[in-house]
N, C-alpha and C positions, 0 to 999 in steps of 0.2 A: 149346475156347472159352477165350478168356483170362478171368482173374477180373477182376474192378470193379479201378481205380489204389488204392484205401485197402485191399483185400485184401493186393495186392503189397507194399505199402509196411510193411503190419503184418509180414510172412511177414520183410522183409527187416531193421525194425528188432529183433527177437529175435535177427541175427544179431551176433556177438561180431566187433568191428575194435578193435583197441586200436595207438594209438601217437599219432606225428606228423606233420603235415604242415607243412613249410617252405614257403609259399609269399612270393615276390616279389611283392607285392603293387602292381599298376598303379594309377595318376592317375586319381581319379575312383570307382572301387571303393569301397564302405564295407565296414568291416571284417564286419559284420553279413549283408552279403551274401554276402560271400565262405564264412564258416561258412555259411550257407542254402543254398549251391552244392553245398559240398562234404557237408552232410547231404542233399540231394535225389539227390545220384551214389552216394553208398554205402549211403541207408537206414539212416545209424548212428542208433541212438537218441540217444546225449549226445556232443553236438558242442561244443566249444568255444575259445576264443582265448586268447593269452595276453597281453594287452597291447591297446587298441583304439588303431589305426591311422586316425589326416584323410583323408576324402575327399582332399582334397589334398598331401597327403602319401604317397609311393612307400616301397616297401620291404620290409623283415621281416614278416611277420606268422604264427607260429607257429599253428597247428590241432593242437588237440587233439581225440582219437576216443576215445570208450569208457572203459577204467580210465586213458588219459593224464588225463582231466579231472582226475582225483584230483591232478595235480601241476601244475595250471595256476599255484597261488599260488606256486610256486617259481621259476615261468619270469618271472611277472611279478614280484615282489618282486627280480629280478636286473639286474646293471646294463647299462645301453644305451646305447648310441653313435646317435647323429644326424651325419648333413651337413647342416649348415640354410644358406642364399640368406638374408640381410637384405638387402631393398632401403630405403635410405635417403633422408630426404625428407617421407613419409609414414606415418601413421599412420593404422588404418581399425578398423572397429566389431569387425571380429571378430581383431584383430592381425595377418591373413595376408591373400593378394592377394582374397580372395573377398569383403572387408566394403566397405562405401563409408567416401570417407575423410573422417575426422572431423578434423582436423590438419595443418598440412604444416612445412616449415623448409626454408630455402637452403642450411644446415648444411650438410657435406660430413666427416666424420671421417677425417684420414687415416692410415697406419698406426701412427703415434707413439701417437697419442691412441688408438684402439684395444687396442695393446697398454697402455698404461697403467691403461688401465678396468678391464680383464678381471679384475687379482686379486679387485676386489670382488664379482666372481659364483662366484667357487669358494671349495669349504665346503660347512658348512651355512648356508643364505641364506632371506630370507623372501620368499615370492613371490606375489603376487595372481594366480590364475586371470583367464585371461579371460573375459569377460562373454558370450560365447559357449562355454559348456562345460556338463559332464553333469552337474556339480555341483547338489546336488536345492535348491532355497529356498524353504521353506515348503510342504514337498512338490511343488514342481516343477524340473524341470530349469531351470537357468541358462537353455538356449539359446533356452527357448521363449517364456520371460519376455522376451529379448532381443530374441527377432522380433519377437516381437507389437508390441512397442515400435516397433521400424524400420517397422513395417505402418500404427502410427498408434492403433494399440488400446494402451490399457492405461499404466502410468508407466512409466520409464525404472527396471529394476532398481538396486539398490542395491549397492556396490561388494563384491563376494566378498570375505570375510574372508582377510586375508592365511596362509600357510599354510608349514610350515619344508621345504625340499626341499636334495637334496645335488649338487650340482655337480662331480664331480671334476676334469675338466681341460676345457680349452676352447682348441683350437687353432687360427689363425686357415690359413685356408689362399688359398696365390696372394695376399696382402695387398696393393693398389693396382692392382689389376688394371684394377677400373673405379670411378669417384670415389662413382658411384651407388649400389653394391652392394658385399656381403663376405661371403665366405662361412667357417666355422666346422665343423671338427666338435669336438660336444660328449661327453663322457662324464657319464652322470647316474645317480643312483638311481631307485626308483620315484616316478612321479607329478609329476613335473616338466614345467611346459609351453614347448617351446620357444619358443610364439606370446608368452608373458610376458616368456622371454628375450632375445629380438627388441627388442619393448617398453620394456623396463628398460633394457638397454644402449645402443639411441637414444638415451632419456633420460639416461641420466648421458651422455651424449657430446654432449649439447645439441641434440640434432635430433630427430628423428623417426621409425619404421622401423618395418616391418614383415614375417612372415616371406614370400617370392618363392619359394621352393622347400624342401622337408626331404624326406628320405630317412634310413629305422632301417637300420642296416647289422648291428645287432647287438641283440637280446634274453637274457641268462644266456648261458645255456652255446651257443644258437641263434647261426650267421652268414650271410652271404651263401651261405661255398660249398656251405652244405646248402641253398638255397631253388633253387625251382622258379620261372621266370619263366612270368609269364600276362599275357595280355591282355583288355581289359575288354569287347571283341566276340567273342571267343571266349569267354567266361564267357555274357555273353548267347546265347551260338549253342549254347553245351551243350557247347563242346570247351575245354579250358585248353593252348596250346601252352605245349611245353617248348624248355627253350636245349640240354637237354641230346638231345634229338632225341624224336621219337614224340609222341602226344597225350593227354595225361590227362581223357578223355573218358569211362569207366565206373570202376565199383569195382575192380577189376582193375587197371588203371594206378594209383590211388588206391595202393591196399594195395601196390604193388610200389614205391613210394617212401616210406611209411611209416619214420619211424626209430623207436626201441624207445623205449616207456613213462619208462622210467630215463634217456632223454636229457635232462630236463630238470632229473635232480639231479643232475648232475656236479658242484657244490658244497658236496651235502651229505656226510658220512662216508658209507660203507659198512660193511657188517658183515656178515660170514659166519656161516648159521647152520648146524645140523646138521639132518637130515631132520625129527628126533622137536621138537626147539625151531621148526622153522618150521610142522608140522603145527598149535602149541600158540598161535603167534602167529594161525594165520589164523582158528582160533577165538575169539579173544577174548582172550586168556592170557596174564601175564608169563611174561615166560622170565628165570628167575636164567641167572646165569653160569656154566659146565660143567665150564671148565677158568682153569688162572690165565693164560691169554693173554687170554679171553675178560675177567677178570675186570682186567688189567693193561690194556686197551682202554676197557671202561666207566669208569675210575677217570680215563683219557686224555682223556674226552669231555666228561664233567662232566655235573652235573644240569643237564635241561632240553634236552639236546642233540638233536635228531632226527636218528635215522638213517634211511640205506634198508637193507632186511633182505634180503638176498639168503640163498638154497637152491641152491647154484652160479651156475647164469648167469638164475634164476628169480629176479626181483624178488617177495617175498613182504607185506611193508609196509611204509609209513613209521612207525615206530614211534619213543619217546621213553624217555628215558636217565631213570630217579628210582628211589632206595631202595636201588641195586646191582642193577638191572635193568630190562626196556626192555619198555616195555606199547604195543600197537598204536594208532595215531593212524588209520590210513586202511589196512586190508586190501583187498590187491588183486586180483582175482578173474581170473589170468593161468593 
């Protein structure tokens, strides 16, 4: 006799999956679902994302399993690359093709003025969320205050407090292709919205715009040629195909695409420990320095620094660099 579904499900969340999962996240997907897919096929206890990905918006979208969650802030705090579509013209409630349009302009910017714009969006720049976002106001989300507004309930929120975000390059790509449209990709730090950047760059270019298509091609240390491409029928049908052949349809396919825990601090230091010093970290414990390599290293790193603590090829914690030695931040239980 099988057991009741919430027996199964308890027997399978006890079980230990630890890593990543890369997937290509299709048009229409919420990133939320995608984690809820991928926690119902493996039965992992702590599932999680590194960065949430628009419904309409294609792309990166990194899963985290087990002790990876521990390094979720890492993968999100890294920087990201977009291809963003501005169609020109229009402007709409939610900055991207989904909102009604509130705006319009004959404008046409064409590649001169484009490139002319752009220096003003790279830096540090100050940027308004859009009025459709997860941002909480007065204990609620942005978006819902938004809708309810568009529904006919309630006032028109109040303009999001402008917020400081990093821009680093912004290249236009195929420029004149078509008068109506331009496409871009961007390189950003955390928290950047490119439905804003759409927006803002309209505006100073005296038109209108908003975003037509975005695609992440890139999260930290995560790119394209690690993700797994799916579709949003095969998610709904319980199978995710792959470009790379076969179907990621149970825990088994999941787990054999899995990349290791530590893939998402390829930008933090490293640090080799010895057996007796990582037994001392995973309990709780500084570990002074052993020898003057170890001790020529800490002095390299500086206070404040967070390492990853590796026991040869064994990620042991994230730990942090103060006093001439490194006390655990996040022990990982690999």
């Amino acid at each position: 006799m099988k057991p009741p579904p919430t027996q199964t499900m308890r027997r399978a969340e006890r079980e230990a999956i630890h890593g990543w999962l890369v997937l290509d996240k299709p048009l229409g997907l919420t990133s939320t679902a995608a984690v809820g897919r991928v926690r119902r096929l493996t039965g992992a206890a702590k599932v999680g994302h590194g960065g949430t990905l628009d419904p309409l918006a294609t792309g990166l979208l990194p899963i985290a399993l087990g002790e990876a969650t521990k390094t979720v802030g890492f993968a999100m705090t890294g920087a990201k690359t977009y291809r963003m579509r501005i169609a020109w013209g229009e402007e709409r409630s939610t900055d991207d093709r989904e909102g009604t349009v509130t705006r319009t302009s004959q404008v046409r910017p064409d590649a001169a003025a484009i490139a002319a714009a752009l220096p003003a969006f790279i830096g540090q720049i100050m940027q308004v969320p859009p009025a459709f976002s997860a941002i909480k106001v007065a204990g609620q989300r942005s978006y819902d205050l938004a809708r309810a507004h568009a529904a006919g309930e309630g006032e028109a929120p109040a303009p999001l407090a402008a917020r400081l975000a990093r821009i680093d390059a912004i290249r236009p790509l195929d420029p004149g292709a078509s008068p109506d449209e331009a496409e871009f990709e961007v390189d950003c730090g955390k928290g950047v919205y490119m439905r804003s950047l759409a927006r803002d760059l309209a505006r100073a270019l005296g038109t209108c715009g908003h975003v037509a298509a975005l695609r992440r091609t890139r999260v930290g240390p995560f790119d394209l040629t690690q993700a797994i491409s799916v579709g949003e029928r095969k998610w709904l049908d319980g199978e995710i195909p792959l470009d790379k052949g076969g179907d990621l349809c149970d825990k088994a396919a999941i787990i054999a695409h899995l990349l290791p825990v530590a893939t998402a601090l390829d930008d933090i230091p490293a640090l080799a420990l010895t057996e007796a010093e990582a037994e001392r970290l995973r309990h709780g414990g500084a570990v002074s320095p052993g020898s003057a390599e170890m001790i020529r290293r800490l002095a390299t790193l500086g206070e404040g620094t967070v390492v990853a603590a590796f026991q040869g090829e064994r990620l042991v914690a994230l730990a942090e660099v103060g006093d001439g030695a490194i006390r655990p931040v996040r022990v990982m239980n690999l």
